[in-house]
NUPA-626374 format. One line per 3 residues: number of its first residue (from 1); for each residue x, y, z of N, C-alpha, C. Coordinates in Angstrom, 3 decimals, always signed. Each point is the difference from the previous one (the first is absolute). Layout:
BEGIN
NUM> X/Y/Z/X/Y/Z/X/Y/Z | ...
//
This chain:
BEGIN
1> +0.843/-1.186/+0.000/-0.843/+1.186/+0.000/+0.880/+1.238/+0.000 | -0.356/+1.111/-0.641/+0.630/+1.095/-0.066/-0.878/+0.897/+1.046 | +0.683/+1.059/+0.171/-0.459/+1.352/+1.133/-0.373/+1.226/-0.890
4> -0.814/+0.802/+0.152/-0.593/+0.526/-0.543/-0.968/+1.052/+1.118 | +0.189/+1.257/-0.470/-1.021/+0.792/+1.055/-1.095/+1.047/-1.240 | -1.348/-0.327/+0.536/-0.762/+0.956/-0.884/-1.009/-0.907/-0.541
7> -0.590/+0.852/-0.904/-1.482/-0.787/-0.424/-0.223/+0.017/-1.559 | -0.846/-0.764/-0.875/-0.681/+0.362/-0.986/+0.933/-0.590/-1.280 | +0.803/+0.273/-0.859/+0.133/-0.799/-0.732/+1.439/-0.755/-0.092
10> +0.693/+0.194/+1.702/+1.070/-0.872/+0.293/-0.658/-1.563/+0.738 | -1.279/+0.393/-0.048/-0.616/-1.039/+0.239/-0.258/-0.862/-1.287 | -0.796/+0.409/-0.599/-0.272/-0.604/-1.138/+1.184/-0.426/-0.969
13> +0.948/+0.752/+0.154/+1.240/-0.535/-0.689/+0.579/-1.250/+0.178 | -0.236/+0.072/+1.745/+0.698/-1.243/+0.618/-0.848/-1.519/-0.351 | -1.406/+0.389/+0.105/-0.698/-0.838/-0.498/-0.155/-0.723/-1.356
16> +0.625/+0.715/-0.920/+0.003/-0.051/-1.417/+1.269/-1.185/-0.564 | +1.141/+0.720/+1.001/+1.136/-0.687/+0.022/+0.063/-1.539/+0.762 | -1.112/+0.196/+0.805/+0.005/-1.357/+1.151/+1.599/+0.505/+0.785
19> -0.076/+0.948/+0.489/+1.506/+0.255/+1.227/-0.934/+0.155/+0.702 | +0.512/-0.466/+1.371/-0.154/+0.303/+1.204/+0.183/+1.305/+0.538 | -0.987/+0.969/+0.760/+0.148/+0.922/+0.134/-1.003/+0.441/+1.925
22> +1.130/+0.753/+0.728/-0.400/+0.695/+0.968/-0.363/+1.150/+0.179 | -0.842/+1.001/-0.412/+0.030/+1.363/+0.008/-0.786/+0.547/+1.476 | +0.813/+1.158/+0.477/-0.823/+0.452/+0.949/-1.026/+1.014/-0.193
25> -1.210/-0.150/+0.557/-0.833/+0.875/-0.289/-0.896/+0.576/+1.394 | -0.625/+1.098/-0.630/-0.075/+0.897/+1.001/-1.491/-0.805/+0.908 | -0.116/+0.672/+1.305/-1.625/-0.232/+0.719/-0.981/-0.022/-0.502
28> -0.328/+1.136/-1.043/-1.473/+0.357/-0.931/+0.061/-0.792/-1.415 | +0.775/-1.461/-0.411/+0.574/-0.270/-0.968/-1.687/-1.381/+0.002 | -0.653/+0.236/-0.785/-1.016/-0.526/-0.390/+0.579/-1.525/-0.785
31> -0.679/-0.941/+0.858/+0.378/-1.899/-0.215/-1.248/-0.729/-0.289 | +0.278/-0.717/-0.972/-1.295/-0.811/-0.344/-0.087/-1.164/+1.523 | -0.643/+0.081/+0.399/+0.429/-1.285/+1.230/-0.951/-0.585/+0.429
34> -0.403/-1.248/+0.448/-1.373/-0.855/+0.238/-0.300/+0.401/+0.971 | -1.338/+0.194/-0.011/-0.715/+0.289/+1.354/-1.095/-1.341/+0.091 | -0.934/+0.779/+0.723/-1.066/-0.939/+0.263/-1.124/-0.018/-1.348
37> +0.288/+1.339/-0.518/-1.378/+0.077/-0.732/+0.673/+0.004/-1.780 | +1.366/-0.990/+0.579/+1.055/-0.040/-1.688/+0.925/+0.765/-0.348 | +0.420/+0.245/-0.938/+1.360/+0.177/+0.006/-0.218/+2.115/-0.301
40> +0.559/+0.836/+0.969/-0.697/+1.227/-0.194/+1.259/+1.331/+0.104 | +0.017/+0.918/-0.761/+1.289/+1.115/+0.973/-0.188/+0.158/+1.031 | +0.747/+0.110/+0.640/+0.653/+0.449/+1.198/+1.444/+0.347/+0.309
43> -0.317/+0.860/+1.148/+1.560/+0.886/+0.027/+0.391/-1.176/+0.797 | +1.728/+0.579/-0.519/+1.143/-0.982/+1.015/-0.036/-0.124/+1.515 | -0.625/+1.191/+0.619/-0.233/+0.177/+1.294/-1.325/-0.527/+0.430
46> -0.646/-0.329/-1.055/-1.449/-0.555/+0.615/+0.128/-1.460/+0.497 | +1.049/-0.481/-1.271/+0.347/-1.498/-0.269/+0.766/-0.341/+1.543 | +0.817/+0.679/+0.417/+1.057/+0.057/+0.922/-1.046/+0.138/+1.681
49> -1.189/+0.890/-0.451/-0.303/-0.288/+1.394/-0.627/-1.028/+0.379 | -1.023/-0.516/-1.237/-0.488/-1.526/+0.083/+0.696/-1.279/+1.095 | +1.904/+0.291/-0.503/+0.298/-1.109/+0.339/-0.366/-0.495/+1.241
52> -0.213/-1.159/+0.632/+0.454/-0.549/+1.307/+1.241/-0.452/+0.255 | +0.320/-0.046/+1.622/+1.087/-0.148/+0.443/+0.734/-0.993/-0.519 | -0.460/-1.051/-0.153/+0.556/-1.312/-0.744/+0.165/+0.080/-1.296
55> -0.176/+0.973/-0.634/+0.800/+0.456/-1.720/+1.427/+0.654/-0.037 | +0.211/+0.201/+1.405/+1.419/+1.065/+0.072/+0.863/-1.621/+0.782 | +1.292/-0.059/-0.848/+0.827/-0.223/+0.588/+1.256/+0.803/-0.157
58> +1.362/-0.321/+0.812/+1.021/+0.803/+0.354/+1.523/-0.366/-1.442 | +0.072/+0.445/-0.772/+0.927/-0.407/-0.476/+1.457/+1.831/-0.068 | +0.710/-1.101/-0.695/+1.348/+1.094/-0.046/+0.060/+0.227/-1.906
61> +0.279/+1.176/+0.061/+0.080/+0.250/-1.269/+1.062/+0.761/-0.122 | +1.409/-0.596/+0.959/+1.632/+0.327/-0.774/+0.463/+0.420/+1.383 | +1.352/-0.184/-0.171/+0.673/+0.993/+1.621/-0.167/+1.546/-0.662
64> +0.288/+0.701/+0.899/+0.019/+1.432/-0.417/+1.414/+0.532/+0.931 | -0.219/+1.233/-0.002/+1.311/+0.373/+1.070/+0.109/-0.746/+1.201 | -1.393/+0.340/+0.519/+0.034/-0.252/+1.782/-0.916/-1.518/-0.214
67> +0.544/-0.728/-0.743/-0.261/-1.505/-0.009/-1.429/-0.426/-0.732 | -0.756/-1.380/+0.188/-0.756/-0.117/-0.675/-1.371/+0.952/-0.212 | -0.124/+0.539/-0.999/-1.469/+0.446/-0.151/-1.090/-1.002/+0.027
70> -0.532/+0.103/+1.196/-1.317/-1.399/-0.157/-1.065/+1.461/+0.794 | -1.344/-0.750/-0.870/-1.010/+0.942/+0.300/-0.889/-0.997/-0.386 | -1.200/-0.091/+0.354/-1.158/-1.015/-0.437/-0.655/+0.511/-1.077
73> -0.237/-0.994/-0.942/-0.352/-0.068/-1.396/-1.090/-0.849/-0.221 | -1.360/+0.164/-0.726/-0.915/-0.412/-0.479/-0.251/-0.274/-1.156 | -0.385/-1.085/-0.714/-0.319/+0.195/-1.610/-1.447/+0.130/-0.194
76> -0.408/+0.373/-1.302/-1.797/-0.178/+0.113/+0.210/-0.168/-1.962 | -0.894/-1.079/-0.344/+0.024/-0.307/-1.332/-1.017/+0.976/-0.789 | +0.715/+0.758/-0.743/-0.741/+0.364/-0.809/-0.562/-0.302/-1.605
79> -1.384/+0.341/-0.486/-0.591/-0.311/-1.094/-0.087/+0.918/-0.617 | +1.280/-0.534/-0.872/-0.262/+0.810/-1.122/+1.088/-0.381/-1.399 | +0.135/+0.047/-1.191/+0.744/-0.495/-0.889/+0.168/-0.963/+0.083
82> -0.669/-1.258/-0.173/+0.386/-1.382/-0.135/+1.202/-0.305/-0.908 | +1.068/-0.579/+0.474/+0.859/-0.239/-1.041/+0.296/-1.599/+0.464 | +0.294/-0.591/-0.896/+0.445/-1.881/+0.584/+0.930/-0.074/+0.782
85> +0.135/-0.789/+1.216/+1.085/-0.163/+1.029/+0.662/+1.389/+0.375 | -0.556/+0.745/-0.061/+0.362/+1.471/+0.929/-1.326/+0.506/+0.815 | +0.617/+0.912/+1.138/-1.110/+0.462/+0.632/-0.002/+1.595/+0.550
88> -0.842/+0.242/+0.477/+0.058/+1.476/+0.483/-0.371/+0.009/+1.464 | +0.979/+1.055/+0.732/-0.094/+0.182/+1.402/-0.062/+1.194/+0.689 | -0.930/+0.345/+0.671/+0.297/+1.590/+0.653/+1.565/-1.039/+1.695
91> +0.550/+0.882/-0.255/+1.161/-0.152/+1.495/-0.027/+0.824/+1.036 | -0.449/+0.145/+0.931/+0.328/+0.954/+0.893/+0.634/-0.194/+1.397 | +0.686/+0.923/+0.019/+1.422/+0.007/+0.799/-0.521/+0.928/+1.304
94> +0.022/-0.724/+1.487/+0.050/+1.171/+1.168/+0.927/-0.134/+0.978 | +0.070/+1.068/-0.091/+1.068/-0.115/+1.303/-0.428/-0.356/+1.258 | +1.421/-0.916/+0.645/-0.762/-0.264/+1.275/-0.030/+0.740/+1.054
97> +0.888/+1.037/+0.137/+0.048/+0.997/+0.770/-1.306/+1.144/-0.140 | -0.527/-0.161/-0.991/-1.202/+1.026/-0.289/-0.921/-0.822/-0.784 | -1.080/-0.270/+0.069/-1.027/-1.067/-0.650/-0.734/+0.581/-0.986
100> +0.254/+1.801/+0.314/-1.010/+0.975/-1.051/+1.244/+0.073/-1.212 | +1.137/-0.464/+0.365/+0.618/+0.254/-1.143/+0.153/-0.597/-1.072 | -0.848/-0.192/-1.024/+0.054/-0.823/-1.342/+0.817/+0.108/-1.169
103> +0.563/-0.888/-1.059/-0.150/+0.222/-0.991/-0.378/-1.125/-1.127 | -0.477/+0.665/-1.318/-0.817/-0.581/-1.084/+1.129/-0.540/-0.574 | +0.034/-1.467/-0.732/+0.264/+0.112/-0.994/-0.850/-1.110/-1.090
106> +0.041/+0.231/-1.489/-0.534/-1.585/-0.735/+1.393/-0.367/-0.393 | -0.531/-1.582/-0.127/+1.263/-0.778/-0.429/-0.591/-1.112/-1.143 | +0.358/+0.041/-1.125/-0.733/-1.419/-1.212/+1.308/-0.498/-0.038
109> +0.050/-1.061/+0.656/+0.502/-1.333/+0.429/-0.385/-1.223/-0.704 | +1.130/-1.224/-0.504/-0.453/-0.928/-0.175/-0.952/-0.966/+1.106 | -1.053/-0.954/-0.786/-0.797/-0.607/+1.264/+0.980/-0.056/+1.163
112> -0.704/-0.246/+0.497/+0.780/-0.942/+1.089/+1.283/+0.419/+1.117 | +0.202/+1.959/-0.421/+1.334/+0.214/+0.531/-0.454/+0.211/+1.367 | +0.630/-0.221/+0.715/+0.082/-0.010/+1.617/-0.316/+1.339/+0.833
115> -0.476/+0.469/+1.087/-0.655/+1.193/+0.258/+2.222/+0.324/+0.634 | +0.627/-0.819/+0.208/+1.070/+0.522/+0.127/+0.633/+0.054/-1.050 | +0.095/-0.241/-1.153/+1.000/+0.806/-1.088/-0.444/+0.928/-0.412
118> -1.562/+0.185/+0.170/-0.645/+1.471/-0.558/+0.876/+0.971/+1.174 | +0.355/-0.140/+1.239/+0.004/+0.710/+1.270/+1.822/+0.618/-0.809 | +0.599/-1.415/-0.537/+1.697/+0.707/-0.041/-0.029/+0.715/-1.148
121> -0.913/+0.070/-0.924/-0.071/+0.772/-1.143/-0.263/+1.140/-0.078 | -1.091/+0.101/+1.198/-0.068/+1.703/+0.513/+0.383/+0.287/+0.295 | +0.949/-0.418/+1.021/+1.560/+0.340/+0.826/+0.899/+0.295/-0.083
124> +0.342/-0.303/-2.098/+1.069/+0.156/-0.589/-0.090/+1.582/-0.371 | -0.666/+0.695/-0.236/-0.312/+1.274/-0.107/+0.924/+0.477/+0.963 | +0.356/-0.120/+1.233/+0.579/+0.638/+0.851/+1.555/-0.212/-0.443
127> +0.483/-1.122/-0.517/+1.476/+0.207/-0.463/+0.104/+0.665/-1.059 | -0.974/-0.065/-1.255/+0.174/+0.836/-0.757/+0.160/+1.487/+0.343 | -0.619/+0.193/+1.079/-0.309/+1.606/+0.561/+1.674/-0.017/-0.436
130> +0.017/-0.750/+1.346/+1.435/+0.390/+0.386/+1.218/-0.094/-0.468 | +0.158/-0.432/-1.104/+1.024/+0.093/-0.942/+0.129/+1.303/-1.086 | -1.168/+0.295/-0.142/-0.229/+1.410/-0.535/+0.519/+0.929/+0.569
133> -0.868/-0.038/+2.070/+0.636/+1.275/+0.431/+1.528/+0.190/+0.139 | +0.466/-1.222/-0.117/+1.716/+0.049/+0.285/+0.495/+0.373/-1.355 | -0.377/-0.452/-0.979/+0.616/+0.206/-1.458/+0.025/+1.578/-0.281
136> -1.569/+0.601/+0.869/-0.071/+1.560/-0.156/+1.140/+0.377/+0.786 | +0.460/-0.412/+1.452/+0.383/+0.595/+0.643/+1.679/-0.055/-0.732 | +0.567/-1.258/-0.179/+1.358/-0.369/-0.396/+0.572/+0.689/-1.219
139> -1.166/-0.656/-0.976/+0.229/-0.523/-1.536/-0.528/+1.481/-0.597 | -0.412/+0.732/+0.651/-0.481/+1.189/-0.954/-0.881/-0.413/-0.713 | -1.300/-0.726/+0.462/-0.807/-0.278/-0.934/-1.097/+1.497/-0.146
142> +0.156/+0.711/+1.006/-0.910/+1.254/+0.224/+0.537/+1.036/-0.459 | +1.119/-0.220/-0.521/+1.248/+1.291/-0.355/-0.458/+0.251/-1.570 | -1.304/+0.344/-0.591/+0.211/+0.251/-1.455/-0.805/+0.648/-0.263
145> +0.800/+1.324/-0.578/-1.369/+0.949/-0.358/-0.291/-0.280/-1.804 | -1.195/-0.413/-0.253/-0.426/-0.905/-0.993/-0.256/+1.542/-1.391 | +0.866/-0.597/-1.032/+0.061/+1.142/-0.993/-0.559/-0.695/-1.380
148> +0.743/-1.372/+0.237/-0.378/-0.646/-1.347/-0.683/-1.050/+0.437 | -0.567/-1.232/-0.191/-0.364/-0.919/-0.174/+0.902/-1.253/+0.011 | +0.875/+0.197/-1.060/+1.085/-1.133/-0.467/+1.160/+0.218/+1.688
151> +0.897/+1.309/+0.240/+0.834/-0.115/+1.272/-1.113/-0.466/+1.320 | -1.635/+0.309/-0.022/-0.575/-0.664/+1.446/+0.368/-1.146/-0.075 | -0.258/-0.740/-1.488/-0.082/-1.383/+0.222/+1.166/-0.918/+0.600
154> +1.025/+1.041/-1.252/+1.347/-0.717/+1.158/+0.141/+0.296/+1.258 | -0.011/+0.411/+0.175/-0.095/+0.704/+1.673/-0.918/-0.823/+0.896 | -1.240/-0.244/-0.398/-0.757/-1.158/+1.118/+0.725/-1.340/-0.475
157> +0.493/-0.272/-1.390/+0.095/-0.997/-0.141/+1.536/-0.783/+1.185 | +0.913/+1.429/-0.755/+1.395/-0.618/+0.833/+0.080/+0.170/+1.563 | -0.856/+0.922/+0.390/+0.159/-0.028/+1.946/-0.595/-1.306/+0.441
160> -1.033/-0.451/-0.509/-0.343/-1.236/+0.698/+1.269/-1.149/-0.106 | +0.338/+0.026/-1.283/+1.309/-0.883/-0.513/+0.944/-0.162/+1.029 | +0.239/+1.708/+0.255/+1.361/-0.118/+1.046/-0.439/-0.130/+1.405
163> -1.272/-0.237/+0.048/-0.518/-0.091/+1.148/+0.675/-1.579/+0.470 | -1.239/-1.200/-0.915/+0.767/-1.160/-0.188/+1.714/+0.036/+0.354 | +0.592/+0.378/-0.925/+1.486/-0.120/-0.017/+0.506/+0.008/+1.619
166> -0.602/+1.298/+0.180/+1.011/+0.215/+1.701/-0.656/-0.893/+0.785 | -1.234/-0.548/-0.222/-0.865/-1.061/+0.859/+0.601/-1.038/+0.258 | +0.380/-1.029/-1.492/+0.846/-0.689/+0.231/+1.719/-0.157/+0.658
169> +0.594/+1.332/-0.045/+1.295/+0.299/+0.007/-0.447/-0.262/+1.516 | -0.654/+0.958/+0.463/-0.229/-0.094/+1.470/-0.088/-1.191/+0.865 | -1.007/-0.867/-0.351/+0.190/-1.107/+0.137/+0.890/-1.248/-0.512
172> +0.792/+0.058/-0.462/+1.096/-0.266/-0.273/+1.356/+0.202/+1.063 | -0.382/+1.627/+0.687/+1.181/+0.186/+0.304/-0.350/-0.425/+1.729 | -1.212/+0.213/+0.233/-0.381/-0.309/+1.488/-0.304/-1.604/-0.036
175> -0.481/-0.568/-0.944/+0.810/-1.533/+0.366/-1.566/-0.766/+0.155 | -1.292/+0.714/-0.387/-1.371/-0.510/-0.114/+0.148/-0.781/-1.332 | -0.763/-1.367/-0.047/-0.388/-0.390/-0.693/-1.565/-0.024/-0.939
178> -0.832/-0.910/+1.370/-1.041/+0.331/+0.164/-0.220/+0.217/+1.331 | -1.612/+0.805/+0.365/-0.238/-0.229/+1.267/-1.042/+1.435/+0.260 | +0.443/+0.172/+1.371/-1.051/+0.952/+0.190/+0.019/+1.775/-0.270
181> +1.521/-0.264/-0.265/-0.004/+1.524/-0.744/-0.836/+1.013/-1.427 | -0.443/+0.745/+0.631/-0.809/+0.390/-1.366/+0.972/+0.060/-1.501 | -0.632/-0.128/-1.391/+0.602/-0.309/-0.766/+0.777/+1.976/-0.484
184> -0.389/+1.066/+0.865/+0.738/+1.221/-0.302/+0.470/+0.188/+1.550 | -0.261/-0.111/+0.713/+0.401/+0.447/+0.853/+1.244/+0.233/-0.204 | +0.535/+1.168/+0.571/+1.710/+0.526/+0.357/+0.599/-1.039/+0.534
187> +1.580/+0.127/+0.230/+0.661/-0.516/+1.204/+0.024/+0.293/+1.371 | -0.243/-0.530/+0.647/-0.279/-0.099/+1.538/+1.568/+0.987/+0.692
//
C-alpha cells in the first residue's frame, strides 16, 4: 500500500491502478458506510462515534523519537467501489492520552489485509515527515527560490539524493545496520 493524504481523484486513481492506498481525510469527509437502514453518507466522525469499545484495539504504528507511537485504532468497512479482492476502510486513530483526539483516514487494501498493516502504513507517514524535515534542514531542500521550472526540478530532485547519500554514509560510519534507528535520523 502506498500513503497518500487528500481526497477525490487520488482516490480514484488508486483504484484504477489497483495500488493500495492510505489517505488521510478530514472529520466532515462524507463515507458511503452501512448502517441499519443500508449502505448511506455519513461523516467520518459520525462513523467514529458509532464505534463500541470492542472495535478499538491498541496497536503501534512505528517508534518515533520518544519510542513507540501506539494509540488505539479502529477499522469500519466501507461501501463503496466494488473492485475484486480489494476493499475499502474508514481507520481511525485515538489517542490514548486524549480519547477526543481522532484521526480519519481511508485505506483500499487488498482483501484480507490485517487491521495491523493498515495501522504501519499510516505510521509510515511519520518517517516520511521526517526525512523531509531533515533534508530541509541539512540538504537545503528549502533553500530555492524557484525561477525556472527545469533548476526546481533539480533542486528537489538532487537534495533528497544527497539526503540518501549522507544517510547511508552515516550509517555506515556509526556502525547501524539494521534496527531501531530511524532511516534519517542524524548521528547521535
Amino acid at each position: 500500500m502506498t500513503d497518500a493524504c487528500g481526497s477525490g481523484w487520488k482516490r480514484r486513481s488508486a483504484r484504477t491502478h489497483c495500488a493500495g492506498t492510505r489517505l488521510a481525510v478530514p472529520t466532515s469527509e462524507s463515507l458511503r458506510a452501512p448502517t441499519a437502514r443500508g449502505p448511506l453518507q455519513v461523516g467520518a466522525a459520525d462513523i467514529a462515534a458509532a464505534l463500541a469499545p470492542a472495535d478499538w484495539t491498541t496497536h503501534s504504528a512505528g517508534d518515533g523519537t520518544r519510542g513507540p507511537r501506539t494509540h488505539a485504532w479502529a477499522r469500519v468497512r466501507l461501501a463503496r467501489w466494488p473492485v475484486p479482492g480489494w476493499e475499502h476502510w474508514l481507520l481511525v486513530r485515538r489517542r490514548l492520552d486524549d480519547p477526543s483526539d481522532l484521526a480519519y483516514y481511508v485505506a483500499f487494501a487488498p482483501a484480507g489485509t490485517a487491521r495491523a498493516a493498515l495501522v504501519r502504513v499510516a505510521g509510515a507517514r511519520w518517517a516520511v515527515e521526517e526525512c523531509f524535515r531533515i533534508a530541509k534542514s541539512e540538504d537545503g531542500l528549502a533553500d530555492y527560490a524557484v525561477r525556472r521550472r527545469d533548476g526546481w526540478y533539480r533542486h528537489i530532485t538532487l537534495a533528497p539524493l544527497a539526503q540518501a547519500f549522507l544517510t547511508i554514509v552515516r550509517r555506515r560510519a556509526v556502525g547501524h545496520e539494521k534496527g531501531g534507528v530511524s532511516p534519517c535520523s542524524p548521528p547521535s
